[in-house]
C-alpha positions, 0 to 999 in steps of 0.5 A, a space after each residue: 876652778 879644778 874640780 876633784 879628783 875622781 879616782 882616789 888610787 893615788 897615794 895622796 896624804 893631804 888630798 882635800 877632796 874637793 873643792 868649794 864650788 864643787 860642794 856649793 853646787 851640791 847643796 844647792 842642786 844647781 846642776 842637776 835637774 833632780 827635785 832632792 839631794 841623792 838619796 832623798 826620796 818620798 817613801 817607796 821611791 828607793 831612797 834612804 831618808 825622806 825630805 822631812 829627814 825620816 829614816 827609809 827601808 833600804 837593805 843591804 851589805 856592806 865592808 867596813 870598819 866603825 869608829 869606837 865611841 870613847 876614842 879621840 877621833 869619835 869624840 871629836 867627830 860626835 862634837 861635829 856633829 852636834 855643833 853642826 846641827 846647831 848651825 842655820 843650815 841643820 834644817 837641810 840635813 838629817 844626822 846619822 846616829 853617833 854609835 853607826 860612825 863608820 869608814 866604808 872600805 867596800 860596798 856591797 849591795 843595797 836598794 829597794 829593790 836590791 841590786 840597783 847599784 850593781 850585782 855580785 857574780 854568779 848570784 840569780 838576779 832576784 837573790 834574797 839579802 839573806 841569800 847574798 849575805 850567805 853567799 858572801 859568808 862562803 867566799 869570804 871564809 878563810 879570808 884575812 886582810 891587811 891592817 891594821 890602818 892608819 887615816 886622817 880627816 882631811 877636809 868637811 867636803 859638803 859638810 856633812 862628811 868628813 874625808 878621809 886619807 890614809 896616812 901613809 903608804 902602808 895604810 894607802 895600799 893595804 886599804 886599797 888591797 883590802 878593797 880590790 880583794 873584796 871585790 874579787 872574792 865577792 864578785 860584785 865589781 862596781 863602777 865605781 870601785 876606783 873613785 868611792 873616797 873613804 869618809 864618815 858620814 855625820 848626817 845626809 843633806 835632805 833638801 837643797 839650800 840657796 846659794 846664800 845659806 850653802 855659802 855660809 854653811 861651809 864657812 861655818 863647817 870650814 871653821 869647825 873642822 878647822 878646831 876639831 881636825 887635830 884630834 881627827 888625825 892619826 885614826 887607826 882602824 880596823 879589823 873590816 867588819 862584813 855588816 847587814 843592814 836595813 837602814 842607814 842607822 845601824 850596820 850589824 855585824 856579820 863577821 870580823 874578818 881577821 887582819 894580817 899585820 901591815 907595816 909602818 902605819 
């Protein structure tokens, strides 16, 4: 069986991202050596959350654009989410308060301790948040961006993230263009700049299940998503907010940064 795409630089509107071995061997951890699912880690091990679903200080910055409560999109992803923490599986997972739904349209620095998943130029290497956060504040100034855009959510993937695509060309190369240029100007090139697929989080998987329970879990996600997609199309986001945080349950903005109007989204 194929698996999915690693780079998502291609206009690709009905990409599905992933296919279900794939995330059948996420749940359960059946190819990695790892005691826990990524992110997942006793305290003071640098992870997000612990096993038992607890919160972890884990700093950092980010570009992204939130999903506003009130609209059909985050309706539709808040009764997901809620019928999905009701299903057998809900024990394995941790869910992400309703009000932090976000896209991530470039990520910035994280960790305990900071950097670990990669550095901005030009920055001492023992830079505080707050040093950085400056830093980016200077280099983003004057800065405007493409937008608004248009997104669809196109699959559950492992169930606990929905992926989405942008709908159409417009909306496809003015997030790409938005990424590259943060990137640029931020000077923190990642390694994984070309195949971080744009998704929101609904909860983080905290253990890794038996086969049986994962099968059925997207069986069970697969028949939720199936109902709730229509109203998970056609999502116009924007402007990208430039947003710190202390941990994955709240993303404070720092600046919105102004959008240049894109065409035929």
């Amino acid at each position: 069986m194929n698996r999915p795409t690693n780079c998502f630089r291609d206009f690709n509107p009905n990409r599905i991202g992933g296919h279900r071995e794939h995330w059948i061997d996420v749940l359960t951890g059946r190819n990695t050596d790892a005691a826990y699912p990524a992110s997942i880690t006793p305290p003071g091990a640098g992870g997000k959350f612990t096993p038992g679903g607890a919160v972890l200080s884990h700093p950092g910055n980010t570009f992204l654009c939130h999903l506003s409560p009130g609209t059909l999109a985050h309706r539709a992803m808040a009764e997901f989410q809620r019928l999905l923490l009701e299903l057998p599986s809900a024990r394995y997972c941790t869910p992400l308060p309703q009000a932090s739904f976000h896209m991530t349209v470039f990520c910035g620095v994280s960790g305990d301790p900071l950097g670990t998943d990669g550095w901005p130029s030009g920055l001492a290497a023992d830079a505080s948040l707050r040093v950085v956060n400056d830093c980016f504040m200077s280099r983003l100034e004057g800065l405007t961006l493409p937008g608004p855009f248009t997104v669809n959510a196109t699959c559950p993937r492992e169930g606990f993230v929905l992926h989405l695509e942008p709908r159409d060309r417009a909306s496809h190369d003015a997030l790409w263009s938005c990424r590259d240029k943060l990137r640029d100007l931020t000077g923190l090139d990642r390694a994984d700049h070309d195949d971080y697929g744009f998704h929101v989080s609904l909860a983080y998987l905290t253990a890794h299940m038996p086969v049986d329970i994962a099968d059925r879990h997207l069986r069970d996600v697969e028949e939720i998503f199936a109902a709730l997609s229509p109203d998970m199309q056609d999502i116009q986001l924007g402007p990208v907010e430039f947003c710190s945080f202390e941990t994955m349950h709240h993303f404070e903005p720092l600046m919105v940064i102004p959008q240049q109007p894109v065409t035929s989204c």
